[in-house]
C-alpha positions in Angstrom: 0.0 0.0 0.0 1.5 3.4 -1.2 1.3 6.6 1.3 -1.4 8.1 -0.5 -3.4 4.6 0.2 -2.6 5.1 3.7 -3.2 8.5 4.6 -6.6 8.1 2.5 -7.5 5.3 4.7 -6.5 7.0 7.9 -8.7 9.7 7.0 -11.9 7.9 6.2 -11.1 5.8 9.4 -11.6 9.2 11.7 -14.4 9.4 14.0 -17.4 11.6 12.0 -18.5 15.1 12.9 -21.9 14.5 14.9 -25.4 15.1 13.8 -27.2 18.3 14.5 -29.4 16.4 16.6 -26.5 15.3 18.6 -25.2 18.9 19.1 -28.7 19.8 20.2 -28.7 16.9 22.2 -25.3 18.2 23.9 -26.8 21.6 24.1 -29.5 20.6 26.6 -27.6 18.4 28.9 -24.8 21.9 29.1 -28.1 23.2 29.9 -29.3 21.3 33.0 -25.9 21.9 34.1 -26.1 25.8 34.4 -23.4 25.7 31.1 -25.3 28.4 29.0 -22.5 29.7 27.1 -21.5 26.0 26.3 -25.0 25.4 25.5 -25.2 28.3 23.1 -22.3 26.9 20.9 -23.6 23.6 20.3 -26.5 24.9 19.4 -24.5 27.3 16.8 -22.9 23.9 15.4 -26.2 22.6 15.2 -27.6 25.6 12.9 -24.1 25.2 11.4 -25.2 22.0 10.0 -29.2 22.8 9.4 -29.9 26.4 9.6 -33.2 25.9 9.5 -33.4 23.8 13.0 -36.3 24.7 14.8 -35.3 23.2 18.3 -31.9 24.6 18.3 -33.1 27.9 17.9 -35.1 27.7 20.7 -32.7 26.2 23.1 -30.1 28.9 21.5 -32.2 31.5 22.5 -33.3 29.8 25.9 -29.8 29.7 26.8 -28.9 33.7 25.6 -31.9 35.0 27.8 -30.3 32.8 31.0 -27.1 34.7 30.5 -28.9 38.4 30.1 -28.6 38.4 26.3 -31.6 39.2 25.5 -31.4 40.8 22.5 -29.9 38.2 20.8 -32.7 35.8 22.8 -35.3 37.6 20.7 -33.2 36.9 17.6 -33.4 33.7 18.1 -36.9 33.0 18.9 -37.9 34.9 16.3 -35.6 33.0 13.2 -37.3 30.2 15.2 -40.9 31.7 14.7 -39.8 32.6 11.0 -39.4 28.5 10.6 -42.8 27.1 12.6 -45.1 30.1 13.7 -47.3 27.4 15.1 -45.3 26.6 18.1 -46.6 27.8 21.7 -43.8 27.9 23.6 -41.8 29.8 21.2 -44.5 32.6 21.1 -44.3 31.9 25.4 -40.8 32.6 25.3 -41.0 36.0 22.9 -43.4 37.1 25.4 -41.1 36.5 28.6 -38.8 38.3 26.4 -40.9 41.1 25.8 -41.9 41.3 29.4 -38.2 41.9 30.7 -38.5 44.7 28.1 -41.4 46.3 30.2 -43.1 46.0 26.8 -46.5 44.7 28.5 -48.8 44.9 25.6 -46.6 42.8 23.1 -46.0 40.5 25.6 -49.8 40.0 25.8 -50.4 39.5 22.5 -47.1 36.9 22.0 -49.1 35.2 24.9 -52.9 35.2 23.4 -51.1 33.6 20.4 -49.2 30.9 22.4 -52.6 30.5 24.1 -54.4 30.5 20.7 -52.6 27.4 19.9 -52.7 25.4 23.3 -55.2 26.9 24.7 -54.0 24.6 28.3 -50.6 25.9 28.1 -50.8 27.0 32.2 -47.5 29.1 32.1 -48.7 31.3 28.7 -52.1 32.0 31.0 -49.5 32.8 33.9 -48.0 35.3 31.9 -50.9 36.7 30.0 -52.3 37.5 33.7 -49.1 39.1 34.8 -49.2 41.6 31.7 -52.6 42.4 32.3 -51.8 42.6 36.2 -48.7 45.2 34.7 -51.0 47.2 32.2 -53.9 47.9 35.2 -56.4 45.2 33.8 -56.6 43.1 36.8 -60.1 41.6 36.4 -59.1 40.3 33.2 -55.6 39.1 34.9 -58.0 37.5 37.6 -59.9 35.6 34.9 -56.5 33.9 33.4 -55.2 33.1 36.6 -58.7 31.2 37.2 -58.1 29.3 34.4 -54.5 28.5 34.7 -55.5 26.9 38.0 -58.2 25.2 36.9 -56.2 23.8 34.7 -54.0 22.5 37.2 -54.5 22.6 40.7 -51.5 22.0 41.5 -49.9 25.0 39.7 -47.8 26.9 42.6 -47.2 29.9 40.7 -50.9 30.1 39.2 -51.9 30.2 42.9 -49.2 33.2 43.6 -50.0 35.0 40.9 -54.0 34.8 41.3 -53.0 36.2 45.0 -51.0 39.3 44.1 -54.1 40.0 41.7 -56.6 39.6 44.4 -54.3 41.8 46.9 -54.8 44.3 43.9 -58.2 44.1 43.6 -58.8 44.5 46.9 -60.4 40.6 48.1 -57.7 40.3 50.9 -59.7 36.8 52.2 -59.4 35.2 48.5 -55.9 36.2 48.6 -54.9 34.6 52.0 -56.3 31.7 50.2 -54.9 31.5 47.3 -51.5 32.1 49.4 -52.3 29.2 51.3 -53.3 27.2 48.2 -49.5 28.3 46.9 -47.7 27.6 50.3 -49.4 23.9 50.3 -47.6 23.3 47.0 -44.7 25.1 47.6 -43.8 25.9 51.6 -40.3 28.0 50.4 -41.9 30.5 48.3 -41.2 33.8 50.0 -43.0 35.8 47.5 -46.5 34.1 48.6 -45.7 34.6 52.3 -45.0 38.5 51.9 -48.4 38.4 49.8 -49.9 36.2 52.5 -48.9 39.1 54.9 -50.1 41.8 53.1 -53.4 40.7 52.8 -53.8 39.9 56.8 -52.5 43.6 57.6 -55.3 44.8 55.1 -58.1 42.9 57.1 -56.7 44.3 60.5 
């Protein structure tokens, strides 16, 4: 065998690049591991490979808003919309986006239309009654809040969120409850024992 033969063969024997889906694969276990930035560049080898990759522009943009970027988070979601504008969570995730923005009313409407196509999609009614809550509209924030945990009972931050609505609205003896409801689910959350709190000095 000549050395052409051989370095031919050493070449075809070396281990192949991996599959998009395996860099997007890599990019969500950096993820559970707090590893955004290594999370982000597999991601960036995925699109390398398929720029048209849904799921890695949603876990690329996932991972930029954990690190602050959320500029480029936006980006991201929205070459993601651009691909499959039929997807609920990426809509949800524009309008958490948005939101961080202090842009209340397009984070609204990015959540009507993640609730428009799963209309059970309890953290999109979450954060449609927190925008409302943040634009003055509580009744209407009440009313998603109701659903969310009808939805599921067992949804801690539905509970916590329907409080601080009721604290607003003024029914400090729905809001103790909806506390309590929260606090049964989740004993550690702070936030629902200040709003707990609130609503007892009210009564006094």
């Amino acid at each position: 065998m000549g050395l052409f033969d051989k370095l031919s063969k050493k070449t075809s024997e070396k281990t192949p690049e991996k599959t998009a889906d395996q860099y997007l694969n890599e990019s969500y276990n950096f993820y559970k591991l707090g590893r955004y930035s290594d999370s982000i560049a597999s991601c960036n080898k995925a699109l390398d490979i398929d720029p048209n990759y849904f799921d890695a522009w949603v876990s690329r943009g996932a991972a930029q808003s954990k690190l602050g970027l959320d500029t480029e988070a936006l980006e991201s979601n929205d070459e993601a919309l651009s691909i499959n504008p039929n997807h609920a969570i990426a809509w949800y995730n524009r309008g958490i986006l948005f939101g961080k923005y202090r842009k209340f009313s397009e984070a609204l409407a990015c959540y009507d239309k993640s609730i428009a196509i799963n209309p059970n999609y309890v953290d999109a009614l979450a954060g449609r009654g927190s925008s409302l809550g943040d634009l003055g509209r509580f009744s209407e924030a009440l009313e998603s809040h109701d659903k969310a945990v009808a939805i599921n009972p067992n949804y801690a931050l539905g509970w916590k969120f329907r409080a601080m609505t009721l604290l607003e609205l003024g029914r400090y003896t729905e809001a103790i409850a909806s506390c309590d409801k929260a606090l049964a689910i989740d004993p550690s959350d702070t936030v629902a024992v200040k709003i707990r709190e609130m609503a007892l000095k009210e009564l006094k």
